[in-house]
ZAKOL-855683 format. One line per 2 residues: number of its first residue (from 1); their letters; for each residue x, y, z of C-alpha. Coordinates in steps of 0.02 Angstrom, whole numbers, plus 50000, padded with zeros to 5 digits. Layout:
NUM> A> X Y Z; ...
This chain:
1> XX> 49098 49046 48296; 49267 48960 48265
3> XX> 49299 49034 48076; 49313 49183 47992
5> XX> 49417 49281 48148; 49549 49413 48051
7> XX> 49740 49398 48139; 49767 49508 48276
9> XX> 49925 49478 48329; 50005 49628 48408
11> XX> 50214 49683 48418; 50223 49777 48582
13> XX> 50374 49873 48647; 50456 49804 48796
15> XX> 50402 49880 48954; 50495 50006 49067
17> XX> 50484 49907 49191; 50556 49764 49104
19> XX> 50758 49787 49126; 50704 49816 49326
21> XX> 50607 49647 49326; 50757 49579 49250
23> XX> 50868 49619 49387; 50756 49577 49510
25> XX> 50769 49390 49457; 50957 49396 49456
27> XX> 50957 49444 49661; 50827 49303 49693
29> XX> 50932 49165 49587; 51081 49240 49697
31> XX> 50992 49231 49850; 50937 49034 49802
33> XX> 51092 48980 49684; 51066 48815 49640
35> XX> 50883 48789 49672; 50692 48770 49632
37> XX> 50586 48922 49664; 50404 48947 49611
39> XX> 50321 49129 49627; 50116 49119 49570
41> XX> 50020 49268 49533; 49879 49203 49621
43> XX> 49693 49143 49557; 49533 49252 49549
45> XX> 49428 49228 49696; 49227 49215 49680
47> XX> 49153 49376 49760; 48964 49299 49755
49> XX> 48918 49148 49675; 48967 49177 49491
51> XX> 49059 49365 49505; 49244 49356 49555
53> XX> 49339 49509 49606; 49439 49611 49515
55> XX> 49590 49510 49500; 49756 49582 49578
57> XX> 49928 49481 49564; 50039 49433 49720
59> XX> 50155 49598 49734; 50285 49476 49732
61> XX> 50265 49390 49577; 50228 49577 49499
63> XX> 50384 49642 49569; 50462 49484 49471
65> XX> 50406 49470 49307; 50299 49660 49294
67> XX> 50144 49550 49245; 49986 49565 49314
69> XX> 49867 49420 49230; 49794 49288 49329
71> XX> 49839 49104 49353; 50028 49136 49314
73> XX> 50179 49028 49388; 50350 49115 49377
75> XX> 50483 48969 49384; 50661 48997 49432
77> XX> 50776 48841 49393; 50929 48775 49504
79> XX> 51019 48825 49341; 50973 49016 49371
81> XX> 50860 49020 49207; 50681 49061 49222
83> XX> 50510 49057 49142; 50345 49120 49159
85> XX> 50204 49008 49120; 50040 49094 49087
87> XX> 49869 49077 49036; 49875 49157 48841
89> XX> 49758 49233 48748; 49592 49131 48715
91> XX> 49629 48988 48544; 49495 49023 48436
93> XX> 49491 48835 48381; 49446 48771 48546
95> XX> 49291 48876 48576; 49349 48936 48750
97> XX> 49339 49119 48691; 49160 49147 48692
99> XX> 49118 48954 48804; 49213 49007 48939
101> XX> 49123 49143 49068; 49295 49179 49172
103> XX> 49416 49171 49038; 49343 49168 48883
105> XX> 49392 49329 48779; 49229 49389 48730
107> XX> 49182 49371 48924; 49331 49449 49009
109> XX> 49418 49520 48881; 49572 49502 48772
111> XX> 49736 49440 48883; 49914 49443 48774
113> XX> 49971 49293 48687; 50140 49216 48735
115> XX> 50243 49297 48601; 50161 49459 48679
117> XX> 50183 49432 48846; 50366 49398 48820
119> XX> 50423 49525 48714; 50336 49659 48840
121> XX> 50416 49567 49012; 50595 49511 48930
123> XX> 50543 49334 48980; 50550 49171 48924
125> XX> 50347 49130 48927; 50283 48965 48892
127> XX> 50098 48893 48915; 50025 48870 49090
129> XX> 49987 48683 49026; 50149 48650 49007
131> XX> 50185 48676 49198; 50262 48514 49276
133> XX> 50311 48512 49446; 50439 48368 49521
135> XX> 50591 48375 49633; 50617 48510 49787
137> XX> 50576 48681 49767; 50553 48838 49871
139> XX> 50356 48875 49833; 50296 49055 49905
141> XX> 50127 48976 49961; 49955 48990 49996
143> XX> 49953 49104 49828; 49869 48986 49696
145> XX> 49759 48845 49724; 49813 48769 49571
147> XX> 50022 48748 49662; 49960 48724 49834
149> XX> 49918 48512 49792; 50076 48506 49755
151> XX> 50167 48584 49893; 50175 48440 49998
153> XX> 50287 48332 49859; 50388 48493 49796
155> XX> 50386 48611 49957; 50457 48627 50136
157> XX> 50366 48720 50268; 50515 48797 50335
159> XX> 50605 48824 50170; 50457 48893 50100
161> XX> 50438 49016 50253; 50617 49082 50203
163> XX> 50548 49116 50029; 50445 49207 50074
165> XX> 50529 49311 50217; 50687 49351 50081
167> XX> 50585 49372 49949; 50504 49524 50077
169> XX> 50694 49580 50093; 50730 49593 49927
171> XX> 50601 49732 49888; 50639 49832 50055
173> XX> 50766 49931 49957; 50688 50005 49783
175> XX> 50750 50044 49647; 50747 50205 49542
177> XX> 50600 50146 49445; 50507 50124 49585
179> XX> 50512 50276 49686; 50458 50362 49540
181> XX> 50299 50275 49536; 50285 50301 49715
183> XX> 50324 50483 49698; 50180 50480 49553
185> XX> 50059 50377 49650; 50089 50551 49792
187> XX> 50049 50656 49668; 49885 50578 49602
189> XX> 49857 50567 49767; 49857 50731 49823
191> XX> 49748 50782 49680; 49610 50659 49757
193> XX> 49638 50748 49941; 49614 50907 49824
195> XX> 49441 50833 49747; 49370 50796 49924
197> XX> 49396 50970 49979; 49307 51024 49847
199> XX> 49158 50902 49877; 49135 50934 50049
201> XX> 48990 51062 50026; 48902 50910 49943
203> XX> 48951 50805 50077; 48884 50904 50208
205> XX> 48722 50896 50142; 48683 50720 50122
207> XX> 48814 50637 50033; 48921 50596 50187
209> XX> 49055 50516 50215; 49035 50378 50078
211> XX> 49022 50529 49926; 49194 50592 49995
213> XX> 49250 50386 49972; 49182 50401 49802
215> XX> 49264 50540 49754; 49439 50491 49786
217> XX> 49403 50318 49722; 49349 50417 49564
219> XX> 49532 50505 49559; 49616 50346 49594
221> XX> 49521 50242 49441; 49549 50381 49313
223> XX> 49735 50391 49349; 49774 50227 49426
225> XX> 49720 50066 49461; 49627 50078 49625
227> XX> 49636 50120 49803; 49789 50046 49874
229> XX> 49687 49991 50015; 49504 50017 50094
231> XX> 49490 50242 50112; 49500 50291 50282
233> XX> 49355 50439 50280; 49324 50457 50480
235> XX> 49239 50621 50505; 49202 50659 50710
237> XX> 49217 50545 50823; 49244 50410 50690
239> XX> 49441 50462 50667; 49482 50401 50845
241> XX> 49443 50217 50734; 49634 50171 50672
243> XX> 49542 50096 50523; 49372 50161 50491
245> XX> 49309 50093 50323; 49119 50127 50347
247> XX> 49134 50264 50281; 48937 50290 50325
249> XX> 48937 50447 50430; 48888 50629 50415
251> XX> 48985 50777 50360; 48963 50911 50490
253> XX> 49022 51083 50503; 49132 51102 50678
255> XX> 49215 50916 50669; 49355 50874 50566
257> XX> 49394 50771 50450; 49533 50615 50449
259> XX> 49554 50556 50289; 49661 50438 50233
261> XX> 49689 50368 50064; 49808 50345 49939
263> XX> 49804 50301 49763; 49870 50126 49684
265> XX> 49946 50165 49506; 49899 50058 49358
267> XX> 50084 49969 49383; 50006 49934 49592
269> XX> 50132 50030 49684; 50037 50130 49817
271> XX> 50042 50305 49924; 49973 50318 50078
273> XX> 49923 50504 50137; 49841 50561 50293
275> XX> 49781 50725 50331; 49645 50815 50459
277> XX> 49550 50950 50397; 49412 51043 50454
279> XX> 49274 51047 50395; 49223 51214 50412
281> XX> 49371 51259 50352; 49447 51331 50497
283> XX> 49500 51245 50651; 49450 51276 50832
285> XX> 49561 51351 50962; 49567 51175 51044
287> XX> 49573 51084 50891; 49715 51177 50819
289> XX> 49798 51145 50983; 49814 50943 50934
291> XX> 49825 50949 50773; 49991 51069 50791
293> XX> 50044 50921 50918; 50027 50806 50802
295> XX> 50110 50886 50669; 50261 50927 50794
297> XX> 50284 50737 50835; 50284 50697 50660
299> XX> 50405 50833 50637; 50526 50756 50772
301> XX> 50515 50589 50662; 50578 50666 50510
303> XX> 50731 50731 50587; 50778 50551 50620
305> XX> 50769 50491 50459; 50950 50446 50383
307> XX> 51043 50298 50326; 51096 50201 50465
309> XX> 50974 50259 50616; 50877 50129 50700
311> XX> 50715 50090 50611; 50638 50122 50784
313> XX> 50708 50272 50790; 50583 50390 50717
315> XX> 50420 50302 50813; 50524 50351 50967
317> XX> 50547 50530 50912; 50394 50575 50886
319> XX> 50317 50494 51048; 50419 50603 51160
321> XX> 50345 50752 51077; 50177 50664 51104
323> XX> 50206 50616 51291; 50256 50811 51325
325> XX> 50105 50855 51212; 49988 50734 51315
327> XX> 50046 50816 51491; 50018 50987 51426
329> XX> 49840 50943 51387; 49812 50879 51560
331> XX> 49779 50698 51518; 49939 50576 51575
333> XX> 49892 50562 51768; 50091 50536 51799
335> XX> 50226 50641 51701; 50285 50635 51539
337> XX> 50471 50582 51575; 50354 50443 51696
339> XX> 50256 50375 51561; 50395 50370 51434
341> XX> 50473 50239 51568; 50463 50075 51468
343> XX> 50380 49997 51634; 50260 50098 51610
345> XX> 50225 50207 51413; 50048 50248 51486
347> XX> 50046 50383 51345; 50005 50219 51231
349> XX> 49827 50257 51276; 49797 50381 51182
351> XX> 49935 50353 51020; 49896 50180 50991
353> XX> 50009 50099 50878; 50178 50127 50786
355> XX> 50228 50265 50697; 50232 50206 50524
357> XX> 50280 50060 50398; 50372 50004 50232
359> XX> 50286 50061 50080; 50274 50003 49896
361> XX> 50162 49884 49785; 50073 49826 49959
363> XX> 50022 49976 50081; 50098 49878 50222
365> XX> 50261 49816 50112; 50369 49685 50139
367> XX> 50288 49618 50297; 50356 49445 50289
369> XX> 50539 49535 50320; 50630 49458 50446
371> XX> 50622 49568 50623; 50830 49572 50612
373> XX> 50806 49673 50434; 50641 49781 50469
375> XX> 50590 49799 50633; 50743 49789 50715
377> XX> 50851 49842 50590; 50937 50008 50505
379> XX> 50850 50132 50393; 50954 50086 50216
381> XX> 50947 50215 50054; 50800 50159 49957
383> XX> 50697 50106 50089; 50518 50207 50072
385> XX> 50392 50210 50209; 50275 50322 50306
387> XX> 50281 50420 50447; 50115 50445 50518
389> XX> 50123 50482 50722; 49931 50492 50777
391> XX> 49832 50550 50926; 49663 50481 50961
393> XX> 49540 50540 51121; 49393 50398 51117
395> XX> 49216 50479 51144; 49187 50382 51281
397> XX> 49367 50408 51353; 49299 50467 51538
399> XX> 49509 50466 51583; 49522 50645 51475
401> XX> 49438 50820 51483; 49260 50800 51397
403> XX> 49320 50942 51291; 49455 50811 51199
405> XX> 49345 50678 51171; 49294 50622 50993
407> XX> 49453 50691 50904; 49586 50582 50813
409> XX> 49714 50650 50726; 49840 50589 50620
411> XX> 49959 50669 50493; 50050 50541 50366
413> XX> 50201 50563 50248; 50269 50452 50116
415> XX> 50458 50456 50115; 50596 50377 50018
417> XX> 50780 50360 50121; 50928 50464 50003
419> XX> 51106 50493 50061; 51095 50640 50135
421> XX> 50904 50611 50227; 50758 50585 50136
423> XX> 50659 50637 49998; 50459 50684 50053
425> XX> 50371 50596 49917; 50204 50679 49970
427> XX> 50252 50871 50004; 50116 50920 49891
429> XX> 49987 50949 50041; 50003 51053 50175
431> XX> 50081 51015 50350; 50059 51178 50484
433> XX> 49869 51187 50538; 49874 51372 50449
435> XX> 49923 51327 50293; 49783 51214 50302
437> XX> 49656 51319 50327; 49753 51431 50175
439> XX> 49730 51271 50069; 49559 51245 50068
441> XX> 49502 51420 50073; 49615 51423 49908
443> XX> 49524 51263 49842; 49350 51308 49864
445> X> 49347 51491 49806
């Protein structure tokens, strides 16, 4: 098994995303002049017994180095030079290619040799043997089980907490290269709303909610690399669940559909879409009522997206609109101005949660940022996130008309911050409750 194994030694190309990686590194050496800091990929965890899952790298490390292979360290020195150790492609002289079950090649597959690896990344690449830890560092933790012994001699709680809080920072503004992807991860995306459409005769009788799942997840493996997170497909009374993964119930003519879902491209930057349809294809009187609510109050949080507003700003927008909406319908027992009162925002029965989020190789990016430069701080050009305003009546809401309960609603919009506004990354799906309706008749003729 050792001999007679012809040289297959490949010369790639450096990738695209290599001169980004590049100057990536250069911000975090600025950001830590002078010190240790150790980014892992992460290891593959064990699913059942002897089957790991699919491995995915630490969007940190990716956003780093642009690698995705498991069991890497990326090392910046206090001299500002860095290296990426990895685990290479299998030695044939050791036996470990067909020995090993996790990481021997004819088991798992070919991974790049060093020489590869660096010419592809632009990085200095050295074995994953080599990797000697001593002296203080900065370690982003809890990544790799293989750094985490050593955190106690080469790590500080608190310093490491900063790591990983500025490391969040850093990739709050993207670059060019990366709101492309994004804007490509929309569009795949919006061909996989397309492909449910299409399937929901199927669905309806007998595939359900899980054959709608499986056929996004079948538009997001052909194109990409996966789901970017768990599909939301919530059909009745299961969209008033903020994250309904079951995915296990029927497909019935009269409810509508929530579905959200968003594609993760093969270099793991995400969309994340929401949309209601109906499933008949055309919406009630009532129904059409909230969705058009919905779709106002999301709406009212576009207008205040700009560089400089509030990152608050737009969740507050767009629950005005929904307050006013929610005393229209007859549900807030005070009024609208009443439950917008911060003593009180009674209206939070029924909306729930924020308004949106960052958005980029995690679906929920950069959440380590520091309140002062997320939460609490200004919208900046680059930034990218959603804006998804939602309405939800519980079934068993006995506060609200019977006639309300069971519906959730939700419409959500990836958007990257420009100069002048923003650029809608998803505008290929539709937004009024009519050009719904025009949409899928249009799909399913």
């Amino acid at each position: 098994m050792k001999i007679g194994w012809a040289d297959s030694e490949l010369s790639p190309s450096p990738s695209e995303q290599a001169p980004w990686a590049e100057a990536r590194r250069k911000r975090l050496a600025a950001a830590f002049p002078g010190e240790r800091v150790i980014v892992p990929a992460g290891r593959m965890i064990a699913r059942s017994n002897d089957q790991d899952y699919r491995f995915r790298a630490h969007s940190a490390y990716v956003w780093l180095t642009g690698d995705q292979t498991s069991d890497g360290v990326y090392v910046l020195e206090p001299s500002g030079e860095g290296t990426l150790y990895l685990r290479p492609r299998s030695n044939r002289s050791d036996g470990e290619f067909f020995t090993d079950r996790r990481y021997g090649e004819l088991w798992a597959g070919r991974r790049p040799t060093l020489r590869e690896s660096s010419a592809t990344l632009g990085v200095e690449t050295r074995h994953i043997d080599e990797l000697a830890l001593s002296g203080p560092a900065r370690v982003l933790r809890g990544v790799d089980a293989t750094i985490d012994h050593l955190v106690p001699a080469i790590g500080d709680g608190t310093r490491d907490l900063e790591l990983a809080a500025v490391l969040a920072e850093l990739r709050l503004v993207k670059d060019e290269w990366e709101i492309a992807e994004l804007r490509r991860a929309c569009e795949s995306t919006a061909r996989g709303f397309e492909d449910v459409v299409r399937a929901l005769e199927f669905a309806k009788s007998g595939g359900g909610e899980r054959y709608l799942e499986g056929t996004f997840w079948r538009r997001a493996r052909t194109e990409g690399n996966d789901v970017g997170y768990h599909s939301i497909v919530a059909a009745g009374s299961h969209a008033t669940t903020l994250h309904w993964i079951e995915n296990n119930g029927p497909i019935l003519d009269g409810d509508l559909l929530l579905l959200d879902a968003g594609v993760e491209l093969r270099s793991l930057y995400t969309a994340d879409v929401t949309r209601v349809f109906p499933i008949s294809g055309r919406f009630t009187p009532l129904q059409r009522d909230v969705y058009e609510l919905s779709r106002r109050a999301n709406d009212a949080a576009l207008g205040e997206l700009r560089p400089g507003a509030d990152y608050r700003d737009f969740h507050r927008a767009a629950m005005r609109v929904m307050a006013h909406g929610l005393e229209d319908l007859g549900v807030l027992p005070v009024s609208a101005e009443q439950a917008l009162d911060p003593e009180s925002t009674i209206y939070r029965r029924w909306t729930l949660c924020g308004s949106g989020h960052m958005l980029g190789l995690d679906v929920h990016d950069c959440a380590r940022s520091r309140a002062s430069k997320y939460l609490d701080g200004k919208l900046e050009v680059g930034h990218v996130l959603t804006v998804e305003p939602g309405i939800y009546f519980q079934p068993d809401d006995l506060l609200i008309p019977a006639e309300l309960r069971g519906m959730g609603f939700r419409i959500e919009e990836d958007l990257a911050i420009t100069a002048d506004g923003y650029e809608m990354l998803s505008d290929q799906l539709p937004r009024t409750a009519s050009d719904v309706e025009a949409w899928m008749a249009n799909l399913v003729r």
